[in-house]
N, C-alpha and C positions, 0 to 999 in steps of 0.2 A: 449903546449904553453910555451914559454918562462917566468922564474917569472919576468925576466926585461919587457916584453913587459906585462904582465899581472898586475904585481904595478902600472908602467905607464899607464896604462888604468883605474886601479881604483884612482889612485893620482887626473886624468885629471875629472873622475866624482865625484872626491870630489870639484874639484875645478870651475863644472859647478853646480851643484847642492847644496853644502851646504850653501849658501846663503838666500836660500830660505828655505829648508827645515831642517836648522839647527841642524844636523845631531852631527857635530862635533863639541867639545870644541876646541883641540889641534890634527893640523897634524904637523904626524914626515915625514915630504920626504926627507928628506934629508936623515934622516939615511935608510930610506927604499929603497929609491935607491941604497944606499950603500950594505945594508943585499943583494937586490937582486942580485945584479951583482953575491958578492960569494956565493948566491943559487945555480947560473946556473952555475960557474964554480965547483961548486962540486957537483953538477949532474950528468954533462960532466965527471968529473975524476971517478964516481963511486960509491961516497962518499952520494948515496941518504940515508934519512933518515927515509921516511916515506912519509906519505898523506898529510900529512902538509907542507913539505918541499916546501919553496919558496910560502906559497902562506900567501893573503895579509889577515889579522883580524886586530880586532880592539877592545878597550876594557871601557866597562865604565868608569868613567873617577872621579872614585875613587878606582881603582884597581892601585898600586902602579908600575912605571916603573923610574927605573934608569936617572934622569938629565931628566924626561917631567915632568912636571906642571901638577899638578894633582888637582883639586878644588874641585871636589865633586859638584860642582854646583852651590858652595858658592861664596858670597863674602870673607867672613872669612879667606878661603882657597885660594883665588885668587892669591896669589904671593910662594905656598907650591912646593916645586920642591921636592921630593923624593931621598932618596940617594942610596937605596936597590930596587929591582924588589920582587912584590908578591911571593908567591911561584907557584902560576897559570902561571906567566910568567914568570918564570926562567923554567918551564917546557914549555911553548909554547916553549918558543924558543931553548931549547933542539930538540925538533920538528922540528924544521928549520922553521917554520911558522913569517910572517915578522909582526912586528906593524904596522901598518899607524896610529897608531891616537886614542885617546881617544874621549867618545861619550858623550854627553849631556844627564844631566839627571834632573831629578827634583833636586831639591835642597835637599842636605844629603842624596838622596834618599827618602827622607821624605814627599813620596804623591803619587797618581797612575797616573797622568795625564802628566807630564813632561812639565806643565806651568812653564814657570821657569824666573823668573824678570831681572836675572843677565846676561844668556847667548841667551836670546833668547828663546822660544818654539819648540821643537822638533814638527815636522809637517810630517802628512800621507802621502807618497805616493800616497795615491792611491786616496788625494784629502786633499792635500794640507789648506783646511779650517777647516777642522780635525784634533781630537789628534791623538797624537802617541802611548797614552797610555803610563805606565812610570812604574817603576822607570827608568828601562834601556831603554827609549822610541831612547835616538840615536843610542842605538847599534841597537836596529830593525828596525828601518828608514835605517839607514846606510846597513843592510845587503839586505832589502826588494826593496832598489835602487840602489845596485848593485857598494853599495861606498866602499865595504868589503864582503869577501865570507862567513867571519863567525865572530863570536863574543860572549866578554863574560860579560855577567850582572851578578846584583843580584837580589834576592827575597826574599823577609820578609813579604811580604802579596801576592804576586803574582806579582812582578815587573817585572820577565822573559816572565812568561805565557802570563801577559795582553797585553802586546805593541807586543806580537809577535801574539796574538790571532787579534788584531785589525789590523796588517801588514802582514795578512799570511802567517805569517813562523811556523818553528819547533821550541818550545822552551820548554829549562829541569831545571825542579827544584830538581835538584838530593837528593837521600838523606841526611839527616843532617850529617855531618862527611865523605862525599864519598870524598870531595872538601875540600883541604885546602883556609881559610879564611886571613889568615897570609899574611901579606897587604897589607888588604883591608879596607877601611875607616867603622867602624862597624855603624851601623844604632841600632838594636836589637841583642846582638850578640846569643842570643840564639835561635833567629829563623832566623839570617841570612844565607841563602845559596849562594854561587857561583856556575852559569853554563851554556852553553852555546846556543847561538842562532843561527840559519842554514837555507839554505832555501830545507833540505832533512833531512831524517833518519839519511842517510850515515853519511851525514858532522858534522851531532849533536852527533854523532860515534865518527869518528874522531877526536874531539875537546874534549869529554870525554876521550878518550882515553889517551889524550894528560893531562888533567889536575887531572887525579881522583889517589888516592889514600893516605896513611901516609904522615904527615909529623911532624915528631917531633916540629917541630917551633907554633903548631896549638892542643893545647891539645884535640878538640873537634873532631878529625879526627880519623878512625876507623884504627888498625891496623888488614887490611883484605886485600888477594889479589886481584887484579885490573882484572875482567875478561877479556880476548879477543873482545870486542866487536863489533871490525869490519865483524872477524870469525862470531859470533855467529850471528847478524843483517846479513849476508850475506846466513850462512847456512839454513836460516829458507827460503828464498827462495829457495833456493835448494835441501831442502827435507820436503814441506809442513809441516804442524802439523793443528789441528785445536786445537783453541781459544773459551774459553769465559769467556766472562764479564760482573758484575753485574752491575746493572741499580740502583742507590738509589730511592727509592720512596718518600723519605724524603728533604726538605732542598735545594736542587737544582733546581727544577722546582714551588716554591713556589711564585719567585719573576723573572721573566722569559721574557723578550719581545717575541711577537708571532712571527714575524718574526724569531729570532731567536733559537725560538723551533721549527720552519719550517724546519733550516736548520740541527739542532742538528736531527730530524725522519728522516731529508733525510742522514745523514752523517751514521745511526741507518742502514739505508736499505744498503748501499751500502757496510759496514763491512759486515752485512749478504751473500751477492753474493760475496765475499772472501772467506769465512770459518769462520768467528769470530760471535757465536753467543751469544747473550744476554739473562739476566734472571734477573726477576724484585730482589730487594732485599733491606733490612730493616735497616734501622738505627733510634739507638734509644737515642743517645744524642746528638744532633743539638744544642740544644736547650741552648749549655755551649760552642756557640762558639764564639761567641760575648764580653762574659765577661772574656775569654780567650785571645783571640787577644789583647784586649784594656790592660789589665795587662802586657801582655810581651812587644808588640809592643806599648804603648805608656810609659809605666815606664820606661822601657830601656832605651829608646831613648832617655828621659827626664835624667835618670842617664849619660849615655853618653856626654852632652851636658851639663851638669847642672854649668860647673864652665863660657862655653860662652855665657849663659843665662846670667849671670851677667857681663859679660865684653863688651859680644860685642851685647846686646842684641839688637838694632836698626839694625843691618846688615843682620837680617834673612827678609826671603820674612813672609807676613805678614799670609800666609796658615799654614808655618811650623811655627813661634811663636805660632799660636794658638795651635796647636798637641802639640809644646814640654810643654806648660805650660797643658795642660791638663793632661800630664802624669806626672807633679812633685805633682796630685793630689792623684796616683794611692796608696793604703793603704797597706801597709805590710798584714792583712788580703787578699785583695783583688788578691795578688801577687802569696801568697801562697794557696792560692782556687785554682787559677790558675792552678797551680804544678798537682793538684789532677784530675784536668779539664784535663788537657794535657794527661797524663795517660788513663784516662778514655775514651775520646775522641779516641785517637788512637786502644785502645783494641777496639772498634767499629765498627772504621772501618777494623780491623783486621779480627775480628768477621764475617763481612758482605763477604769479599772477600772470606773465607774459601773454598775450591773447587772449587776454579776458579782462571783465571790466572789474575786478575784485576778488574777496576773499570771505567765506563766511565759515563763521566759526560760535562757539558758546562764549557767553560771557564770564560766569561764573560755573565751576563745576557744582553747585547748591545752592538751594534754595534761602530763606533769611533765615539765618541759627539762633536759636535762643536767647538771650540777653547776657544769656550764666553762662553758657556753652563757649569753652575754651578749642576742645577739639570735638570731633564729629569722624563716625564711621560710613567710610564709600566704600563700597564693595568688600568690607570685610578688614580693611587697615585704615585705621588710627591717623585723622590728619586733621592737623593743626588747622581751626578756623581761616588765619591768616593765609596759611596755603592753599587750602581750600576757593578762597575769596577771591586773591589774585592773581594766582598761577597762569591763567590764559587771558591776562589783562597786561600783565608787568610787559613784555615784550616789547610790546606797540612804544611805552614811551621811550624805553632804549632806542629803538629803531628809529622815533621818530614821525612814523606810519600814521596817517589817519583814519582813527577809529570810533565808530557808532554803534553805541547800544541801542536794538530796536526792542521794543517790547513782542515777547513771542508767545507767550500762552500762563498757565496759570497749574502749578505742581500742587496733586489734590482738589484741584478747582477752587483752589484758596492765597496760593500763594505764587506774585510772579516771576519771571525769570525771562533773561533775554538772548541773545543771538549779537556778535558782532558783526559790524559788514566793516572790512577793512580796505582802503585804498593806497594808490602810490601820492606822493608826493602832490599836495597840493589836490589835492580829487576828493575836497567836499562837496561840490558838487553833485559828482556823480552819485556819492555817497548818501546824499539825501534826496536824489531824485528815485533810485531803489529802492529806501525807505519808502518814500510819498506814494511810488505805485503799488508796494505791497500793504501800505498803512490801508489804502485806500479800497483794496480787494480785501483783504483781511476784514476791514472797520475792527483793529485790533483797538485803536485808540477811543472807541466809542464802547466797548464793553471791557477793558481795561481799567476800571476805574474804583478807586477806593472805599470801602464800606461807608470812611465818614464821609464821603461825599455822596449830598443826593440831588436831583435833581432842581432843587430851589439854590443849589449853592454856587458860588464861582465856576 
């Protein structure tokens, strides 16, 4: 397919569909049109690039690009135009891969639901009276409707995984340092990650591919090389291996909708008829993940923010005022408990995964909640959306850990819901060649697919 005719088909479904589903902060057509034309003419000449080349992404929309309006989601930010591209997007489009447009997200990032006062609510697919899940809720809207082939969020508590577990798609919370940060609008910057959203293994391949490794501009980046991953996610179809992965018995199934542990046994059965088998396994400090999260993810964010706390303090939505003043409570004690927590924590889960190639787990304990829905009932007690959303997400960015949302089946036969596979250090790979083999037994990603998408579309 043509990348001219392929931007213009998704420009044309941004421009029936974001209205409603408020997808998008900022589209660039203009330049995208432009990018495509010399996509296809240096296609034609020879001059391809790669998997990327000419085709259309789109990027949260506190991910910095050259002359586009970048808000974050903010008022504050509402007239910020950028003068420099991230280091993520000076590498996309090394790629040849084209912008369309920056995506709605909660405000600063700073919530799981992407209710957002300033630009509108990012809204489900796959029913519209539903969240989208957040932080990055419009890049997964945006990829889940077919407004963008792929895209890139962030995640500080699970902002990739949950809008992509709630939109069924693929999403990676790489490891801390696999992704340059260097800018990107920091929310936590110690458990902030960047990376990408897909509606396949492949394309969450691809787009790694394209963004992961050094980069001096980003002290927190590892200097290690960038494996082959399209190779690698490709070779594991073509010469089997068998898999397995621990089940924690701890922590993840304590706080659980049935439904969705319905689907999390059935997701269980259908790795097993792959080759991927599972073995129960133990974790022994859960119980320090709470006062962990609240230390990094609320102080930070409060340090981050603490000089427009006092300037522009009426301009936040009244969710995130509440979070940032909570964290200008967080105790130098309380911070550095943390430190020790974080460590600890991690050797844990290190520990649990030992002989085995990973860890699977649910992404969100629920399915997409209501637009209006504050809290929601699991089993009988009263829990906060927000808890609800990220409770078996927030960990992984403490820790560090690399983790993937796969898409796993479909709660009521209407709505999706995912499964993490979580790795050590550096083990994206692994990470989506598990995915690719069960994508690929499942064909999850071929009946996984959103109402307003049909078959004539992207």
């Amino acid at each position: 397919m043509s990348p001219v005719d392929l931007v213009e088909d998704t420009l044309e479904r941004i421009e029936s569909l974001n209205e409603e589903l408020h997808a998008y902060i900022t589209v660039t057509g203009n330049s995208a049109r432009k990018e495509a034309k010399k996509a296809e003419a240096d296609i034609r000449a020879g001059k391809y690039l790669g998997p990327l080349h000419g085709i259309p992404v789109s990027l949260k929309d506190l991910i910095y690009v050259t002359g586009v309006r970048s808000t974050s989601g903010s008022r504050i930010l509402s007239d910020f135009i950028p003068d420099y591209d991230a280091t993520v997007v000076k590498r996309l489009k090394e790629a040849g891969a084209i912008i369309v447009g920056t995506n709605n997200t909660h405000e600063f990032a700073c919530g799981i639901t992407n209710i957002n006062p300033h630009y509108g609510s990012s809204k489900n697919p796959w029913d519209p009276s539903r969240m989208s899940g957040g932080s990055s809720g419009g890049s997964a809207v945006a990829v889940s409707a077919g407004m963008a082939v792929g895209s890139l969020g962030t995640d500080t508590s699970g902002s990739i995984r949950v809008p992509s577990s709630l939109c069924g798609l693929f999403g990676l919370k790489p490891t801390y340092g696999r992704v340059s940060k260097y800018g990107v609008m920091p929310l936590a910057p110690s458990i902030d990650h960047v990376g990408p959203i897909a509606r396949t293994a492949w394309d969450t391949a691809a787009l790694l591919q394209a963004i992961a490794g050094f980069d001096m501009l980003d002290e927190s980046t590892f200097d290690l090389p960038v494996p082959d991953y399209l190779q690698i996610v490709s070779e594991t179809l073509d010469k089997p291996r068998k898999f397995t992965l621990g089940v924690p018995q701890q922590y993840f199934f304590d706080l659980i909708d049935p439904k969705v542990m319905e689907i999390f046994e059935n997701c269980l059965n259908e790795m097993h008829g792959c080759g991927i088998s599972t073995v129960p396994v133990t974790l022994n400090e859960t119980h320090k993940i709470s006062d962990a999260w609240k230390a990094f993810r609320l102080g930070e964010s409060a340090a981050i923010h603490s000089s427009w706390l006092k300037s522009n303090r009426n301009d936040y939505g009244s969710d995130v005022l509440t979070m940032l003043e909570r964290g200008t409570k967080i105790t130098a004690v309380e911070y550095i408990t943390a430190l020790r927590y974080k460590k600890e924590l991690k050797d844990d889960f290190l520990r649990a995964m030992k002989g085995l190639d990973g860890l699977l787990v649910p992404t969100t304990a629920i399915s997409a909640p209501r637009l209006e829905e504050t809290s929601i009932d699991i089993n009988g007690k009263n829990t906060e959306v927000y808890i609800a959303l990220s409770r078996l997400t927030a960990v992984f960015d403490i820790t560090g850990l690399p983790s993937l949302n796969v898409p796993a089946g479909l709660v009521d036969g209407s709505l999706p819901i995912g499964v993490q596979l979580v790795g050590r250090e550096f083990d994206e790979a692994l990470l989506l060649s598990l995915a690719n083999v069960y994508e690929k037994y499942s064909k999850i990603s071929e009946t996984m697919i959103a109402p307003c998408l049909s078959e004539q579309s992207v």
